[in-house]
N, C-alpha and C positions, 0 to 999 in steps of 0.2 A: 710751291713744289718746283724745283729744276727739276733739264730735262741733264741728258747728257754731255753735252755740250758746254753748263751750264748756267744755260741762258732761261729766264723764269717764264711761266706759263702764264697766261693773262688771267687776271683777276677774276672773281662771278661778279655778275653784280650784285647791287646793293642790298638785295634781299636773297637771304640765305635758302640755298634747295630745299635742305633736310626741314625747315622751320615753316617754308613753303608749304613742301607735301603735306608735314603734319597736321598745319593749320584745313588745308583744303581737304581731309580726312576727314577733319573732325566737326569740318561747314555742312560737308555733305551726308554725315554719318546717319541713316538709322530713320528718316524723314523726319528729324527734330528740326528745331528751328536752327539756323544759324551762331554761333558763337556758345552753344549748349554741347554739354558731354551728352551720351545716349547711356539709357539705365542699365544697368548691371546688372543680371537678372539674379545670380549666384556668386556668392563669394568662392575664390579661390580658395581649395584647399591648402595650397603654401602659404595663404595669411593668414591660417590657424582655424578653418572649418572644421568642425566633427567629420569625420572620414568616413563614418556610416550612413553618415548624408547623400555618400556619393555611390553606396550598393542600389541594388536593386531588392524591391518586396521579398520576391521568389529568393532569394541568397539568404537575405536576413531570416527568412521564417524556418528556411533551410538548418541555421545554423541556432536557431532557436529551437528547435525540436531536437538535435541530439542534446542540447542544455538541458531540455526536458529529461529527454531518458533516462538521462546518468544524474540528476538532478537526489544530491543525496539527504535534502532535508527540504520540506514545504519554502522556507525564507531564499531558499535558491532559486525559486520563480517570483516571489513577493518583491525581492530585491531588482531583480528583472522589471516587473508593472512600474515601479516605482520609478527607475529609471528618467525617461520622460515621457512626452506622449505618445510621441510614436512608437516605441517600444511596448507601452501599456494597451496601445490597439494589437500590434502586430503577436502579443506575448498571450492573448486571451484569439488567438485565433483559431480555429478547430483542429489546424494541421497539429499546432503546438502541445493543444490539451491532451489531446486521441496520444499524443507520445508521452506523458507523462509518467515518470516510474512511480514503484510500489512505496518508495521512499516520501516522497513531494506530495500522498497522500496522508503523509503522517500526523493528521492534526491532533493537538494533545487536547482533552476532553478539558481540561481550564481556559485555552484558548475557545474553544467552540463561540461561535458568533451565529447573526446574519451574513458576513460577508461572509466566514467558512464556509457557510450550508451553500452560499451563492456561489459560491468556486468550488464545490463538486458538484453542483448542478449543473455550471458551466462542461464541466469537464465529463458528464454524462451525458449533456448535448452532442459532445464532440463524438461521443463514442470510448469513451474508456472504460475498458470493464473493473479495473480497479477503482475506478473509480462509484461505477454501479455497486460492486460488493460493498466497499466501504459504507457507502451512504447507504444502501441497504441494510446492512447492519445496526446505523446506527441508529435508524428508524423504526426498526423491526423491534429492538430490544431497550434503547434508553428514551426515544421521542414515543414510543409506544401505537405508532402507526406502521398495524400489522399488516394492511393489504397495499400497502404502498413499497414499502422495507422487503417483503416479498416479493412484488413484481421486479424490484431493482436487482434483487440476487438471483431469479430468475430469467430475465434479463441476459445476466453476467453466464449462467451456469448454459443457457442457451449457443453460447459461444464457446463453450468448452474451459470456462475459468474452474478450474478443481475444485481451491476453496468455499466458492458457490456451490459447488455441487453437494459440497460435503457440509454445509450450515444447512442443505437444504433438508438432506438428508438427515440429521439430528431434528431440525422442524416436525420432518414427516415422525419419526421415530417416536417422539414426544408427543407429537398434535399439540404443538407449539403457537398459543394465540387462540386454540379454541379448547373444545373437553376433548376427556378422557378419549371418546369416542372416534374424536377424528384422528384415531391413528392409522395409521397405512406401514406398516411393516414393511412387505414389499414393495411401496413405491421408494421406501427409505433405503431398502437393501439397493435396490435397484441403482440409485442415485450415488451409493455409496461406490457401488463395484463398479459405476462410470469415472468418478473420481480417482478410485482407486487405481483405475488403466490408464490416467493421466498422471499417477506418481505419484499422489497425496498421500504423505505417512501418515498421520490421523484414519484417512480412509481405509489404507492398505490395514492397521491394528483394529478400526473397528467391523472390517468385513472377518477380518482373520479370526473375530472371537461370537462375529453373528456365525460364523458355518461351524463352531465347535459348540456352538449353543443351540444352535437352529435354530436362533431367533432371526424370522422374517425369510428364510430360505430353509433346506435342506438340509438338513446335518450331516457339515462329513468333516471329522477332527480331521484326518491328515491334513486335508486342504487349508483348515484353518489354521494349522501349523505353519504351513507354507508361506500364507499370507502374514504371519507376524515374521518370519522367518525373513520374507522382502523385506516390510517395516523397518525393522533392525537393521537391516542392510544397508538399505537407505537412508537411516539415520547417521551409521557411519560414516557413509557415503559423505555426506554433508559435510559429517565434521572435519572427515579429511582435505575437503575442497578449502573450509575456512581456513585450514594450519593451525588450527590450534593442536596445542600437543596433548598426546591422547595419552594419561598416565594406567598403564596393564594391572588389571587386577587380578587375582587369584581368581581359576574357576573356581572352585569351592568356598564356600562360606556365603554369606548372605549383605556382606557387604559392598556391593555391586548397586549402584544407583542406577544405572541407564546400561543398555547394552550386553546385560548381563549373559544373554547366549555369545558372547565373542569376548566376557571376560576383561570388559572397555568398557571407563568408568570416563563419560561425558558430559558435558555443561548442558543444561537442558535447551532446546533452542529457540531463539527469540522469537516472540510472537508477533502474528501477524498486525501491523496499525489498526486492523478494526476493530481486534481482539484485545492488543494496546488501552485504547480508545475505549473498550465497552470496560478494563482493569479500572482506568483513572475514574470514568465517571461513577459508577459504584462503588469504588473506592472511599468517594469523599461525599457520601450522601447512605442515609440511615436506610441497610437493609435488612429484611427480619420482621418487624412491625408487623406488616400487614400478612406474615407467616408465608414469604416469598423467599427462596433460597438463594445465594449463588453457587454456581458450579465450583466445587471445591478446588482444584485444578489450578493453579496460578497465573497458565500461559492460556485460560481459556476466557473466565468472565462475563459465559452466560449467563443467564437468572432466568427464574422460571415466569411463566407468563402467567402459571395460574397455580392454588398450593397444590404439594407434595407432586406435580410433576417429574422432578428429578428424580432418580433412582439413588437411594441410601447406599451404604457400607453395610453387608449385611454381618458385617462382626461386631463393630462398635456402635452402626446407627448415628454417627457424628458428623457424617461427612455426607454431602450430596453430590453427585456426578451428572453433567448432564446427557454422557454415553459411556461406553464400555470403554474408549480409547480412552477417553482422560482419566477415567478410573486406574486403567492400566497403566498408565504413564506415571500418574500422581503415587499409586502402589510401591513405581520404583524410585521416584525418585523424594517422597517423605515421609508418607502417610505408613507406608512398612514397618518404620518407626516408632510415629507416634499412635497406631492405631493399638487399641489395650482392651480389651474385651473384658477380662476380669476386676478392671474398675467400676466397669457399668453395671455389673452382674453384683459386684461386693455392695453398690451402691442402694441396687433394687432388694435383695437381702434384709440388709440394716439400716432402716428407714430412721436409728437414728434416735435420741431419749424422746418416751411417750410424755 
């Protein structure tokens, strides 16, 4: 380097500063020994580290639980464990389960395993009540472990879960897992009209047709008008929220499947996973045999626990319901149809060449 002048600047010596310092860094570095690098604890993230290496627990588990909630099919947390390790600790941790939606408990009754039963038992440890109904359910009606399957939906209905309230309520109603005897009407109504002040359509149509029956309370039609009067409302309600489009049907006439007091003719609505769940696995396994019914109802998929529990069709005698709702439901949306009184009748008649 010149200066101004010039005239050049005196040389360094022979050994270079920059090669100096770095060496005398890297003697002294770390209490290693002399002429050794010192260890590197963690790779930089600019030389291609996983970026989630470098959050914190409390972040990731943070953003693991809204995954949870909005989590729209079981394989959206599956795909999560699987992940790697640390994902598959951090993804079965209670903050994660307790958020799990209603969707993530949707196991299909062909998949059903050990590890399924083990991940809603995990996910009842955490505290999810859907998770408690569900495995309640499933236990109550197709593993056939009655006091266990009831404590889980008791459990749930303790916390204010509707649908608990309102399976428990059918239990009571039927004396569901024991006889005839143990029915309790009004614990059934009871549970029913709790349900029912939590918004459950089921609830709301089968309180609305116990008060015009007076079965388990009181009789008083208006009121029970009232109550299917909400039901229907609510059902619309629903529909309107999904957008589905709602095609108007004539008030008059009888061909009105659903909704028939507002004249709106709607898709019946999807049932619940546990209800799902109890559909598939009775589905694909022989019922009847041993003179056990299922709940004729489509979106329901009870079976009775013990015979002639369920309540017939008192026209045709073909069909079993396991309450007044699905009776009611099922009325409008098939069975109105197919149910024929005068084939059973022509049937009992003409027994047919001697």
């Amino acid at each position: 380097m010149r200066s101004r002048s010039g005239a050049c600047y005196p040389q360094p010596e022979s050994d270079n500063w920059n090669s100096r310092s770095k060496r005398t860094r890297r003697d002294i570095g770390f209490g290693s020994r002399c002429g050794q690098d010192p260890p590197r604890k963690r790779q930089r993230a600019s030389q291609g580290a996983d970026l989630f290496e470098w959050l914190h627990d409390d972040l990731v588990l943070s953003i693991f639980s809204k995954l949870a909630a909005t989590a729209a099919a079981p394989a959206d947390l599956v795909n999560l464990l699987l992940t790697c390790k640390r994902f598959n600790v951090l993804g079965i941790n209670p903050l994660v389960l307790s958020k799990a939606s209603t969707k993530s408990m949707a196991i299909g009754a062909k998949n059903w395993s050990e590890s399924a039963n083990k991940f809603l038992k995990l996910c009842v440890d955490a505290g999810n009540l859907e998770a408690c109904y569900t495995l309640g359910m499933i236990r109550f009606y197709c593993l056939g472990n009655r006091g266990s399957g009831a404590a889980l939906m008791a459990r749930a209905a303790m916390a204010s879960h509707a649908a608990a309230l309102y399976s428990l309520a059918i239990i009571q109603f039927n004396g569901s897992g024991g006889s005839k005897s143990d029915k309790d009407l009004r614990a059934g109504a009871a549970l029913c009209a709790r349900a029912a002040l939590l918004g459950h359509v089921d609830a709301l149509r089968e309180l609305g047709h116990c008060l015009q029956d007076g079965y388990g309370v009181r009789r008083s039609v208006p009121d029970g008008r009232r109550f299917l009067l909400y039901a229907n409302a609510r059902e619309l309600a629903a529909a309107l929220a999904s957008r589905h489009p709602l095609p108007c049907l004539p008030l008059s006439g009888s061909a009105c499947p659903l909704l028939s007091d507002f004249g709106c003719g709607i898709p019946p609505p999807d049932p619940h996973p546990a209800n799902r769940f109890l559909i598939e696995w009775f589905g694909s396994r022989r019922i009847g045999d041993d003179g056990l019914r299922l709940c004729a109802h489509v979106g329901c998929g009870r079976v009775e626990t013990r015979r002639h529990e369920f309540r017939r069709c008192s026209v045709c005698a073909a069909v079993n319901y396991c309450s007044r709702a699905c009776q009611a439901l099922d009325w409008k949306l098939a069975h109105k149809v197919q149910c024929s009184p005068m084939d059973h009748w022509a049937h009992v008649a003409d027994p047919g060449p001697v």
